[in-house]
LOLOLO-256234 format. One record per atom (N, C-alpha, C): residue number from 1; residue in three letters; x, y, z. Coordinates in steps of 0.1 Angstrom, whole numbers, plus 5000, padded with zeros to 4 digits. Layout:
% LOLOLO-256234
(atom NUM; ALA; (X; Y; Z))
...
% end
This chain:
% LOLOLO-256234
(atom 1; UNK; (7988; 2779; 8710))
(atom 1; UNK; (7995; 2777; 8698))
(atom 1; UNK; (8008; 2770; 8700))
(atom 2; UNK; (8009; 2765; 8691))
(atom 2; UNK; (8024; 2757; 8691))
(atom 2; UNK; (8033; 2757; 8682))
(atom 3; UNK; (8047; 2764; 8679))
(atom 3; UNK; (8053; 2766; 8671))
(atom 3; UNK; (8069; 2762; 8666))
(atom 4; UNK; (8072; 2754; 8656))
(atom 4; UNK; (8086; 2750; 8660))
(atom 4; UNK; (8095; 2758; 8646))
(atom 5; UNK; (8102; 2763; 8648))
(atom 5; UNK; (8109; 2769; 8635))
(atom 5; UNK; (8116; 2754; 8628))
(atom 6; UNK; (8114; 2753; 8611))
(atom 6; UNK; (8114; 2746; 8603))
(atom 6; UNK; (8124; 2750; 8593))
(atom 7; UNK; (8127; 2764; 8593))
(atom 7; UNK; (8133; 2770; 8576))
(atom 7; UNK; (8145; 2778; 8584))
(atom 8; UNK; (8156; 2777; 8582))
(atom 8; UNK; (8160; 2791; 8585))
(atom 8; UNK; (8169; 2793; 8573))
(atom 9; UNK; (8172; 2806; 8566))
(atom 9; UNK; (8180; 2811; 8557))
(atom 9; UNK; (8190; 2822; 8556))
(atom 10; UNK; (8198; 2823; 8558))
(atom 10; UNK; (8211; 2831; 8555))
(atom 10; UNK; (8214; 2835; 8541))
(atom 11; UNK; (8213; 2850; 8543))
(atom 11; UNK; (8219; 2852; 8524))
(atom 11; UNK; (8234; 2861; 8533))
(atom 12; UNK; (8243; 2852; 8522))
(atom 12; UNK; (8259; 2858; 8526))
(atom 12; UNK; (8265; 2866; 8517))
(atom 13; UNK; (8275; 2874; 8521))
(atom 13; UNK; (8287; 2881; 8509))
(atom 13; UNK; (8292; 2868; 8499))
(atom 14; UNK; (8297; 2858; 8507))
(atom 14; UNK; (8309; 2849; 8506))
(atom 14; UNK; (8301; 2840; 8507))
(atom 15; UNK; (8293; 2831; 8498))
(atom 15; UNK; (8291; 2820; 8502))
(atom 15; UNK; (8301; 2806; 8505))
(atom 16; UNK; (8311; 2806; 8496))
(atom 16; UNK; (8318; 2795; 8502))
(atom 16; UNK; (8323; 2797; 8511))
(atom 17; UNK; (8330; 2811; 8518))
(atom 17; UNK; (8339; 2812; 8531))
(atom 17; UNK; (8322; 2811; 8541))
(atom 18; UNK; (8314; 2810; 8539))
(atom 18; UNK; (8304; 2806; 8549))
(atom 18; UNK; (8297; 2792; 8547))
(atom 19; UNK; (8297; 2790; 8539))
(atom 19; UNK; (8294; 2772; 8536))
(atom 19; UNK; (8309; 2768; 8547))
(atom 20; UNK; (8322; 2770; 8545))
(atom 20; UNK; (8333; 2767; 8547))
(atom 20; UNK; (8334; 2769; 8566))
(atom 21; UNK; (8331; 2784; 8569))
(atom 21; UNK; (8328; 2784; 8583))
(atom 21; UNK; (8318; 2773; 8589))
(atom 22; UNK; (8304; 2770; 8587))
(atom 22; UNK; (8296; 2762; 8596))
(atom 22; UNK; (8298; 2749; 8589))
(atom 23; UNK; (8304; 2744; 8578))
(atom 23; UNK; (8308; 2733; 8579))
(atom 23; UNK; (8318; 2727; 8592))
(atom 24; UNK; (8328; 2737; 8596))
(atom 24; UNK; (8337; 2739; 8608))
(atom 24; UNK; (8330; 2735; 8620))
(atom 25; UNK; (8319; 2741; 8619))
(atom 25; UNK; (8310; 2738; 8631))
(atom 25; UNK; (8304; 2724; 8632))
(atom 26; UNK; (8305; 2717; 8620))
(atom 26; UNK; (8298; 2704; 8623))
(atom 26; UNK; (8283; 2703; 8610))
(atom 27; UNK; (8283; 2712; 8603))
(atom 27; UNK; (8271; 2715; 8594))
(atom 27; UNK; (8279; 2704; 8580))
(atom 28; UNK; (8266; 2697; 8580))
(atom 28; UNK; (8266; 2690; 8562))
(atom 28; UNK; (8257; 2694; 8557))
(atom 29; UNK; (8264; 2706; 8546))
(atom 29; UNK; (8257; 2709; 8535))
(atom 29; UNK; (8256; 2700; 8523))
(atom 30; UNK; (8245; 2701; 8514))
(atom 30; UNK; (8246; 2694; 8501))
(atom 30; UNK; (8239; 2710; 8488))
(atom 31; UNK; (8243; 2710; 8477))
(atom 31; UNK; (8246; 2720; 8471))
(atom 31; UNK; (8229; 2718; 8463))
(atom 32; UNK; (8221; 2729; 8462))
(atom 32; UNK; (8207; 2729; 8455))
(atom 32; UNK; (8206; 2742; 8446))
(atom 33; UNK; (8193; 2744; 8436))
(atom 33; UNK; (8191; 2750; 8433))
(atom 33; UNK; (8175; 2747; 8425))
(atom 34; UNK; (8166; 2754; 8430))
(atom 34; UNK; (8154; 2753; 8427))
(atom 34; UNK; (8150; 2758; 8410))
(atom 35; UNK; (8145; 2754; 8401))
(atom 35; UNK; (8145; 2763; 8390))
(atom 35; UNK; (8156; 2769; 8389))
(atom 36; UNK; (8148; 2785; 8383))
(atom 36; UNK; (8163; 2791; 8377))
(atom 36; UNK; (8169; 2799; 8388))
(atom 37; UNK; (8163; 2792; 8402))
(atom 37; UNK; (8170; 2804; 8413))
(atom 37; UNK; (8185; 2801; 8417))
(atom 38; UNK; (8189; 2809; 8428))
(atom 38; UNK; (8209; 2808; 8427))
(atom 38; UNK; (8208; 2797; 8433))
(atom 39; UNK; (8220; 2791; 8433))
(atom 39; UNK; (8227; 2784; 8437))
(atom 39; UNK; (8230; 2782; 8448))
(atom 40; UNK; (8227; 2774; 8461))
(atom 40; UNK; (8226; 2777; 8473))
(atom 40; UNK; (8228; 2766; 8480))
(atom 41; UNK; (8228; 2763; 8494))
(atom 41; UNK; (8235; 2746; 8501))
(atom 41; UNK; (8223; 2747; 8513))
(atom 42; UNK; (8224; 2735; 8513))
(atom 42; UNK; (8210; 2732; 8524))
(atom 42; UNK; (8217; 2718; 8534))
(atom 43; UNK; (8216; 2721; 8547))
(atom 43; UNK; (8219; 2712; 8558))
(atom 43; UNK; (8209; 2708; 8564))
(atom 44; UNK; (8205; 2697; 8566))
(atom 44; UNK; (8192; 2690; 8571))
(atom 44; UNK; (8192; 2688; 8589))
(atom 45; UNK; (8189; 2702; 8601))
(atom 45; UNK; (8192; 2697; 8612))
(atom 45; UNK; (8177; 2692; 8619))
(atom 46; UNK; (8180; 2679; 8624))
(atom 46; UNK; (8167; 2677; 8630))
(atom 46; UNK; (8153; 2677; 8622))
(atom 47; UNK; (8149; 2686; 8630))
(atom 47; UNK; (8134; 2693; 8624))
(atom 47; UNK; (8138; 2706; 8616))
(atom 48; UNK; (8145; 2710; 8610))
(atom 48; UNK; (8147; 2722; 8603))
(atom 48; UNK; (8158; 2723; 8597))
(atom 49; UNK; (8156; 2730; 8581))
(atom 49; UNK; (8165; 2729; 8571))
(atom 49; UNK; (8168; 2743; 8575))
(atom 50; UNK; (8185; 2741; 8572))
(atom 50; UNK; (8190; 2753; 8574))
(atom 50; UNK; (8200; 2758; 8560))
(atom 51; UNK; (8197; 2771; 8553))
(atom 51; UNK; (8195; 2772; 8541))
(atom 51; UNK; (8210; 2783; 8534))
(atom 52; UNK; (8221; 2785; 8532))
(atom 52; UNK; (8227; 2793; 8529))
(atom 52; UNK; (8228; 2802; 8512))
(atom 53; UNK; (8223; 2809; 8512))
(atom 53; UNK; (8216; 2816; 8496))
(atom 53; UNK; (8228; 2829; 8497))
(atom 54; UNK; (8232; 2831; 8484))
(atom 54; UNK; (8242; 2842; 8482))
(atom 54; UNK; (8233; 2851; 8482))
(atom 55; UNK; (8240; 2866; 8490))
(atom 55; UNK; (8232; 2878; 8490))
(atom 55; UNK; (8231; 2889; 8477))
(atom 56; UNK; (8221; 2892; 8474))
(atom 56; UNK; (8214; 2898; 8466))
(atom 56; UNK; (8221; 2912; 8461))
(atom 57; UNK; (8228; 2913; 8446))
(atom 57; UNK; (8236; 2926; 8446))
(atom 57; UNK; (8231; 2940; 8452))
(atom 58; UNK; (8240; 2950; 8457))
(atom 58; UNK; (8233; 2959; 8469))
(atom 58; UNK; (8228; 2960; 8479))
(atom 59; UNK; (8219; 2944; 8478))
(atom 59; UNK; (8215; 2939; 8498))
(atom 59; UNK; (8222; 2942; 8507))
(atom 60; UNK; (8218; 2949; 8517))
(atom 60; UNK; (8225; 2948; 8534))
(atom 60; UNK; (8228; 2934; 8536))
(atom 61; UNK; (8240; 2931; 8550))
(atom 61; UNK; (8240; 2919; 8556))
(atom 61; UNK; (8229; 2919; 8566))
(atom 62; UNK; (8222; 2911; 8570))
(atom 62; UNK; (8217; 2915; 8584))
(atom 62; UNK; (8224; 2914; 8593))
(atom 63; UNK; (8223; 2912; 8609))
(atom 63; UNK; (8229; 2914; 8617))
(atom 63; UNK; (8222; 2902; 8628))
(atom 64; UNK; (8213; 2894; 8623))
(atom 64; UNK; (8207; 2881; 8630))
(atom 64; UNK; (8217; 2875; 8639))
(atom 65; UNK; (8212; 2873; 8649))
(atom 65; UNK; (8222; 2869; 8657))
(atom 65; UNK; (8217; 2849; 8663))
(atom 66; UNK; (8224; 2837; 8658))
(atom 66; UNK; (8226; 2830; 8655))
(atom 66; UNK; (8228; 2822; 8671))
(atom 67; UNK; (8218; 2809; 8677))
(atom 67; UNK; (8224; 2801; 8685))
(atom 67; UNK; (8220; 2790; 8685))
(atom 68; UNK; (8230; 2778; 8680))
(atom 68; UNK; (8233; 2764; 8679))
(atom 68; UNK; (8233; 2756; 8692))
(atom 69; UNK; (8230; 2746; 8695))
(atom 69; UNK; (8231; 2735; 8704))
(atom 69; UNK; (8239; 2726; 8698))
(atom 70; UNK; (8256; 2724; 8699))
(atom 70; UNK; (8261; 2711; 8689))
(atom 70; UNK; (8262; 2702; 8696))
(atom 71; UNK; (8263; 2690; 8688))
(atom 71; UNK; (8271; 2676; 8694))
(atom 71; UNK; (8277; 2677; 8688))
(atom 72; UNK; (8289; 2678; 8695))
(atom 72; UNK; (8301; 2674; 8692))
(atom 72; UNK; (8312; 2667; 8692))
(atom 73; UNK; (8319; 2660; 8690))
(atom 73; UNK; (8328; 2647; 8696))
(atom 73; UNK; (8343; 2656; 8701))
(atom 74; UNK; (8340; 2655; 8710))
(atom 74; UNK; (8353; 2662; 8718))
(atom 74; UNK; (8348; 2674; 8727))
(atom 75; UNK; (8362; 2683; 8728))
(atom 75; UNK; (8359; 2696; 8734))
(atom 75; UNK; (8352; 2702; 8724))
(atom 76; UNK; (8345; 2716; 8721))
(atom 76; UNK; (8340; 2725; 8716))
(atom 76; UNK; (8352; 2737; 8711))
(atom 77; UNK; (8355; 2738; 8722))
(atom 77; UNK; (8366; 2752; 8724))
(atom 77; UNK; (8379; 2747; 8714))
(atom 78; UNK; (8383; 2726; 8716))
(atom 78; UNK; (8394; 2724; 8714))
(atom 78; UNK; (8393; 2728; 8693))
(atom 79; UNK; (8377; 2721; 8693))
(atom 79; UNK; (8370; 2724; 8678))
(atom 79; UNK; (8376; 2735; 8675))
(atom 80; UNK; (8368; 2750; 8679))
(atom 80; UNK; (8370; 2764; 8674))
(atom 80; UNK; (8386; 2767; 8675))
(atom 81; UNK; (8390; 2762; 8680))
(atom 81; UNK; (8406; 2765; 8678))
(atom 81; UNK; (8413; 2759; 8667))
(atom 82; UNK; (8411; 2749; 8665))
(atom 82; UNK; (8409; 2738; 8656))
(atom 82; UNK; (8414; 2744; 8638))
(atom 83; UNK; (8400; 2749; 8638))
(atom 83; UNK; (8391; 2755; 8630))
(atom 83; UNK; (8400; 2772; 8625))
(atom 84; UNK; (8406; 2774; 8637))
(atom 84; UNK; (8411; 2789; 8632))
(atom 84; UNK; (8397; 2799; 8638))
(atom 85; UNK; (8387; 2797; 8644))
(atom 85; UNK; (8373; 2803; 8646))
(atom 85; UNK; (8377; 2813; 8659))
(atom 86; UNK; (8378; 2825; 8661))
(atom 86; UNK; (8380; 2834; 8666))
(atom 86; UNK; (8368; 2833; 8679))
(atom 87; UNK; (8368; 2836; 8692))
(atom 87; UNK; (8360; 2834; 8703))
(atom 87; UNK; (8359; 2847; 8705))
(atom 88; UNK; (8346; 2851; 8705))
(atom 88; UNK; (8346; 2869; 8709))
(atom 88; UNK; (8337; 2868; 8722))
(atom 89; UNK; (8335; 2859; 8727))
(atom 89; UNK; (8328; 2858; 8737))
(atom 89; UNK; (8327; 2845; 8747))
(atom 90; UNK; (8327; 2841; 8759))
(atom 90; UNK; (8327; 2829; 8770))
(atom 90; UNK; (8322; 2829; 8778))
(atom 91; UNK; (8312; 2824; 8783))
(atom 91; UNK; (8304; 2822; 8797))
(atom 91; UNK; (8306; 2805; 8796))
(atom 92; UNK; (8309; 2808; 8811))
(atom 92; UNK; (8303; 2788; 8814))
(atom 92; UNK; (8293; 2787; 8825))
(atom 93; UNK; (8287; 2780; 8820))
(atom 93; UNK; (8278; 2774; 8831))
(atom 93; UNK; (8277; 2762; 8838))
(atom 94; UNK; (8269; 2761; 8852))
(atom 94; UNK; (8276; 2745; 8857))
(atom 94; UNK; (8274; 2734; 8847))
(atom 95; UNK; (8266; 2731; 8838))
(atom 95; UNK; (8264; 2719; 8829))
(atom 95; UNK; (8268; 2722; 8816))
(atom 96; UNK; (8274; 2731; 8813))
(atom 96; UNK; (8281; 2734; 8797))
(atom 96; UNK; (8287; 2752; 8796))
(atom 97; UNK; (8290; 2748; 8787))
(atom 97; UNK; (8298; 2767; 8781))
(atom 97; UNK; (8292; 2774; 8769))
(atom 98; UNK; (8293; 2784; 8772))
(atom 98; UNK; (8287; 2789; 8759))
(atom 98; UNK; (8296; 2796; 8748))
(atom 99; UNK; (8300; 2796; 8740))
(atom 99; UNK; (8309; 2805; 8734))
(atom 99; UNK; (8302; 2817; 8720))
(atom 100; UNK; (8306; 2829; 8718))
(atom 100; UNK; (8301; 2832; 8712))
(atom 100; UNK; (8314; 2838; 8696))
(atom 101; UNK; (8307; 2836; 8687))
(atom 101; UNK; (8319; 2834; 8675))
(atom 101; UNK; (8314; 2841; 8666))
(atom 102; UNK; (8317; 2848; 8655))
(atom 102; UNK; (8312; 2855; 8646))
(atom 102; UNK; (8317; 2850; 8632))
(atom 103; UNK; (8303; 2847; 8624))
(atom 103; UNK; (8305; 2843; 8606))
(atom 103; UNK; (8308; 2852; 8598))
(atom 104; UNK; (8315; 2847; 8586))
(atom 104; UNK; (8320; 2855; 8575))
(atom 104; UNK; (8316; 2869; 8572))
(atom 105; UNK; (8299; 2866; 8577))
(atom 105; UNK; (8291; 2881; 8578))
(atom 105; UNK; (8289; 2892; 8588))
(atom 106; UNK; (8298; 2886; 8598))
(atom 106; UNK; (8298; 2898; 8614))
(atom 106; UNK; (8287; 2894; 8617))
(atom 107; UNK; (8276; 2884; 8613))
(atom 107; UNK; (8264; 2875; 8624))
(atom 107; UNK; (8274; 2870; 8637))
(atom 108; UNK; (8268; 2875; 8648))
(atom 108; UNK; (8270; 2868; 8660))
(atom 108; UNK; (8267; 2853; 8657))
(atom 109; UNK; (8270; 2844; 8665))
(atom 109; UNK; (8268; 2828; 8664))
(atom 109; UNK; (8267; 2825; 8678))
(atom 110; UNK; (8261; 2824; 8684))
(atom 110; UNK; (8264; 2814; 8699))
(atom 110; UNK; (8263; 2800; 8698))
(atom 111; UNK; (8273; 2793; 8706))
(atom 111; UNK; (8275; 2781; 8701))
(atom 111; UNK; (8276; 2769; 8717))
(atom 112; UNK; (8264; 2766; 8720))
(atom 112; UNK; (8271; 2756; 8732))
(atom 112; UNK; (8266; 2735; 8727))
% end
């Protein structure tokens, strides 16, 4: 079998302070809504839409824990500093670094 993930979706507290965070990261959202569903932003990476939908009144946050491959133009680290983005975690490795950062929702993010 052969499998590639295609869809991924985030429902947030805050969606614009999380539209606003992974835009930080390098994410282009554009703003959608299907019928009469909410209101929601969709970034086209590669092979897979990546979907931010406000969370559902009463819903728990999950606790999904989140890891990106960026291109980025520059440093990464100089980015997240940049940005105001808090580093709760660092490993490097001989061919890149990894850092680990946390979204508006307390989702872990790893980011190299």
């Amino acid at each position: 079998m052969s499998a590639k993930l295609n869809l991924l979706v985030l429902r947030c507290q805050d969606l614009s302070a999380s539209k606003k965070f992974y835009e930080q990261l390098g994410f282009q959202f554009h703003k959608e809504q299907h019928r009469t569903g909410p209101v929601h932003y969709a970034a086209q990476l590669e092979e897979m839409v990546f979907e931010l939908y406000p969370l559902k009144p009463g819903a728990a946050v999950d606790q999904t824990r989140l890891g990106f491959r960026l291109s980025v133009e520059g440093d990464l680290k100089e980015r997240l500093d940049r940005a105001g983005i808090e580093i709760c975690d660092f490993t490097h490795h001989p061919k890149y670094s990894v850092y680990v950062v946390q979204d508006p929702d307390g989702r872990k993010v790893v980011l190299s």
